[in-house]
C-alpha positions as CSV (number, residue, x, y, z in Angstrom):
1,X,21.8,6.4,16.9
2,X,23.3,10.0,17.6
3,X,20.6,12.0,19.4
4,X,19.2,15.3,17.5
5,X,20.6,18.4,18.3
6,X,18.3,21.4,19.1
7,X,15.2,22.0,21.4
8,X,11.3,21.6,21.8
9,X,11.1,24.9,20.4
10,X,12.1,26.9,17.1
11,X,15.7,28.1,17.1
12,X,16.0,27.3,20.6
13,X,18.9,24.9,22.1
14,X,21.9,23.3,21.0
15,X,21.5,24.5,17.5
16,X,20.9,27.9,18.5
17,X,23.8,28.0,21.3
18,X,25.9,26.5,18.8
19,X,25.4,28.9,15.9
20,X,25.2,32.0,18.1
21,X,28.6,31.1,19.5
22,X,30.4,29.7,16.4
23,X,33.1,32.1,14.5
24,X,31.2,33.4,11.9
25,X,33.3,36.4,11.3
26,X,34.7,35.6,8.3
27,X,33.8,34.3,4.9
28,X,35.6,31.0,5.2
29,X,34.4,30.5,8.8
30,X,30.6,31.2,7.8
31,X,30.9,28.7,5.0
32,X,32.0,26.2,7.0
33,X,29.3,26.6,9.5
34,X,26.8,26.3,6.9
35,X,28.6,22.9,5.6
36,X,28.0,21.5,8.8
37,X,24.5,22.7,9.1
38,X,24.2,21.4,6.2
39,X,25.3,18.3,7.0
40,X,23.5,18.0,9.9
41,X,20.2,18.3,8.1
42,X,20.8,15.8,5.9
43,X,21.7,13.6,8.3
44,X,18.6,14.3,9.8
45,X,20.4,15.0,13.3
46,X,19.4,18.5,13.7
47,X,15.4,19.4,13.2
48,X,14.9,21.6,9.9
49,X,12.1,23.7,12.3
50,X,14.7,24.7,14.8
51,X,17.2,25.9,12.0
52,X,14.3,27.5,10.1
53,X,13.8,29.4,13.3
54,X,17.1,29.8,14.0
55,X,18.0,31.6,10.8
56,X,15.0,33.0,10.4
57,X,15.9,35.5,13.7
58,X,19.7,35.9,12.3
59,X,17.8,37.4,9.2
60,X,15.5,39.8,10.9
61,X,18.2,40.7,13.7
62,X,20.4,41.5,10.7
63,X,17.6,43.3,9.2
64,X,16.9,45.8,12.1
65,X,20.7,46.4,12.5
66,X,20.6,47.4,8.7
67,X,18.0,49.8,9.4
68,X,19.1,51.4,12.5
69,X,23.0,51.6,10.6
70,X,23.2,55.2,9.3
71,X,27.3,54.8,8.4
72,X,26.0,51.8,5.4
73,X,29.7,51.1,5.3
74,X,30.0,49.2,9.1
75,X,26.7,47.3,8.2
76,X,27.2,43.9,8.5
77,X,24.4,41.3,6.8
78,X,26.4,38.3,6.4
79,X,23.3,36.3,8.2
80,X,20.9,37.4,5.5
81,X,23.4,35.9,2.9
82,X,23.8,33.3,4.5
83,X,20.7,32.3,5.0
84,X,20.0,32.8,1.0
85,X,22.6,30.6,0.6
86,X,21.6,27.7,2.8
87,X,18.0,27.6,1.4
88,X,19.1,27.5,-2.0
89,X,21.8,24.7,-1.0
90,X,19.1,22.7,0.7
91,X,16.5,22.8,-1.9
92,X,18.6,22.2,-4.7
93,X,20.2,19.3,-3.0
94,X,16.8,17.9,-1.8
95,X,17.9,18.2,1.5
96,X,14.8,20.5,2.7
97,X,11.6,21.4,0.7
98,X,10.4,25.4,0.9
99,X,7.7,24.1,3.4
100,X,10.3,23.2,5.9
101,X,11.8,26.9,6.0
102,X,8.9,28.9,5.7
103,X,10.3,31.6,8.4
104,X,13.3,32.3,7.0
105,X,11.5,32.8,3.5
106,X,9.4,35.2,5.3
107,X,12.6,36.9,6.2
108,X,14.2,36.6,3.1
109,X,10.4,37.7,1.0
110,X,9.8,40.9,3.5
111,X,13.7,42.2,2.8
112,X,13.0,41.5,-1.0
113,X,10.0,44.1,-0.6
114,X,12.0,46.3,1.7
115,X,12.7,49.9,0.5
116,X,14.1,51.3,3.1
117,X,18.1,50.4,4.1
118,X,20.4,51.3,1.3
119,X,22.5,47.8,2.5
120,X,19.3,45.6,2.3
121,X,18.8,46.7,-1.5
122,X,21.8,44.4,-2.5
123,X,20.2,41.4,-1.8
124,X,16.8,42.2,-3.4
125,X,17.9,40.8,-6.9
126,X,19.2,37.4,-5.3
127,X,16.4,36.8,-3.1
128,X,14.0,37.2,-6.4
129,X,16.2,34.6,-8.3
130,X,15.7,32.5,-5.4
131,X,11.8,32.8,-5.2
132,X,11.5,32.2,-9.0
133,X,14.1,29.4,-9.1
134,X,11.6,27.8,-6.1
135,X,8.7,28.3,-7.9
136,X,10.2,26.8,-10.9
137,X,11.4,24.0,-9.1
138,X,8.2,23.5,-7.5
139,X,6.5,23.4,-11.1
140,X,8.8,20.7,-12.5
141,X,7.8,18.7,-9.4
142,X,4.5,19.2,-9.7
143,X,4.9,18.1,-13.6
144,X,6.5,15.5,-12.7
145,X,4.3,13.7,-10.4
146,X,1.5,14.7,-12.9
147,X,3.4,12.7,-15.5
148,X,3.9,9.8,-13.1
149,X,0.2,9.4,-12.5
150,X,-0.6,9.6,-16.1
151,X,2.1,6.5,-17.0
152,X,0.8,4.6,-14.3
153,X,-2.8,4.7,-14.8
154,X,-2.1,4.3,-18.8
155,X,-0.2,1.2,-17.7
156,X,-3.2,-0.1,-15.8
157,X,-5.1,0.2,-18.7
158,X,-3.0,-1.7,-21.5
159,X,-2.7,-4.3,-18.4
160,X,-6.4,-4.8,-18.2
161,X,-6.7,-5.1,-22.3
162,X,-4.0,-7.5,-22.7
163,X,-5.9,-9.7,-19.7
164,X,-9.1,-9.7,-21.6
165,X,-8.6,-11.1,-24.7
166,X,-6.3,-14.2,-22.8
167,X,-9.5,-14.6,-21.4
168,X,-11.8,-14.9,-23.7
169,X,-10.0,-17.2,-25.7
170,X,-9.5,-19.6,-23.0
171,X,-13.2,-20.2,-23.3
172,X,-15.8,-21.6,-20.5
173,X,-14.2,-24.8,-18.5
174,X,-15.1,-27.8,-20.5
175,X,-17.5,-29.7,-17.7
176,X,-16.3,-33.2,-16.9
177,X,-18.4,-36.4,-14.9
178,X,-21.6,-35.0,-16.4
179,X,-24.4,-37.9,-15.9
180,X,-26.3,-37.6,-19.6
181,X,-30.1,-36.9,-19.0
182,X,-32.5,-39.5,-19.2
183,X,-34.2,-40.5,-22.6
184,X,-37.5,-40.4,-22.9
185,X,-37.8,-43.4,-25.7
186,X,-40.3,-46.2,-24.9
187,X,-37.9,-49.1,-23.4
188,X,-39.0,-52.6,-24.9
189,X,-39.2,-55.7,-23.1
190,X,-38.7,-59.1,-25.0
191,X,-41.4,-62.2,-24.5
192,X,-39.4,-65.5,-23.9
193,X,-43.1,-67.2,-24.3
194,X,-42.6,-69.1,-28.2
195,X,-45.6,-69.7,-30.1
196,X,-45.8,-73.3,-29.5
197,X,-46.5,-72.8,-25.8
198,X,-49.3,-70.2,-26.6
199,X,-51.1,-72.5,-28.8
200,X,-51.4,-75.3,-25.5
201,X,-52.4,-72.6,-23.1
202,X,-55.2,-71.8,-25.8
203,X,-56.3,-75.4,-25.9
204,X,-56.4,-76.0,-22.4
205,X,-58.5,-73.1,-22.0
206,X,-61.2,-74.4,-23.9
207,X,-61.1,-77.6,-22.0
């Protein structure tokens, strides 16, 4: 089993070294770096907290350059798109929930507020799309597992109705080797004494 990349705390190790250092100064080269990022997430090899961290200072660094920039030409933020891009890649492929990048949505949210630098103004509109195509998603899940609940318990309930009819007409177990109660009719004895036998005795007697 490949060990994970990254540290004991956010944005801090391998991943970090490695995304600090990788060429990232082109388009092609950036979307390859978030392929493998990618990748590495959903092979779970990499921890989603130390990317969330990770891109999560990218953004803000990006951020305070932008703001600082008074030529809006030489400002770069290809972080802060690429960072919009990854979350909505993750999500969408189920690779990450929201809850697992909550810093870089903080990044991403505060920017989508921002009023200040002219350059941060042209991701406002996709960061919104992103937030209501979350919350959307987050709906259908929650209407989903709603549903799911619902099926199963009415399930459960047709289960139980269709066992207690089977029931009742099975009936009580017939009882077997019951001893019948006693009866309480007189029990007559016969007299093997005949008539003829009676009449000596009476004779004798008298004798």
């Amino acid at each position: 089993v490949a060990p994970q990349l990254g540290g004991e705390e956010e944005g801090v190790g391998a991943v970090w070294t490695w995304s600090t250092y990788a060429p990232t100064e082109t388009e092609p080269q950036r979307k390859l770096h978030r392929t493998i990022l990618l990748l590495l997430a959903r092979s779970k090899l990499i921890k989603l907290r130390d990317v969330d961290g990770m891109l999560a200072r990218l953004v803000d660094r990006d951020v305070v350059s932008a703001e600082k920039e008074e030529d809006v030409s030489v400002t770069s933020c290809a972080w802060i798109e690429f960072a919009l891009l990854f979350v909505q890649t993750a999500v969408v492929e189920r690779i990450a929930s929201p809850s697992d990048l909550p810093r870089v949505l903080e990044s991403l949210t505060k920017i989508a507020g921002n009023s200040g630098a002219p350059s941060l103004q042209n991701y406002r509109k996709p960061i919104l799309r992103l937030m209501e195509e979350l919350q959307q998603q987050a709906q259908q899940l929650a209407q989903q597992a709603q549903q799911a609940t619902q099926q199963a318990q009415l399930a459960q309930q047709q289960q139980q109705q269709n066992t207690q009819p089977t029931q009742q007409a099975i009936g009580p177990a017939p009882e077997t080797n019951k001893i019948p109660p006693p009866t309480s009719a007189p029990i007559a004895f016969s007299s093997s004494i005949g008539a003829a036998t009676l009449s000596n005795l009476s004779d004798a007697t008298r004798r």
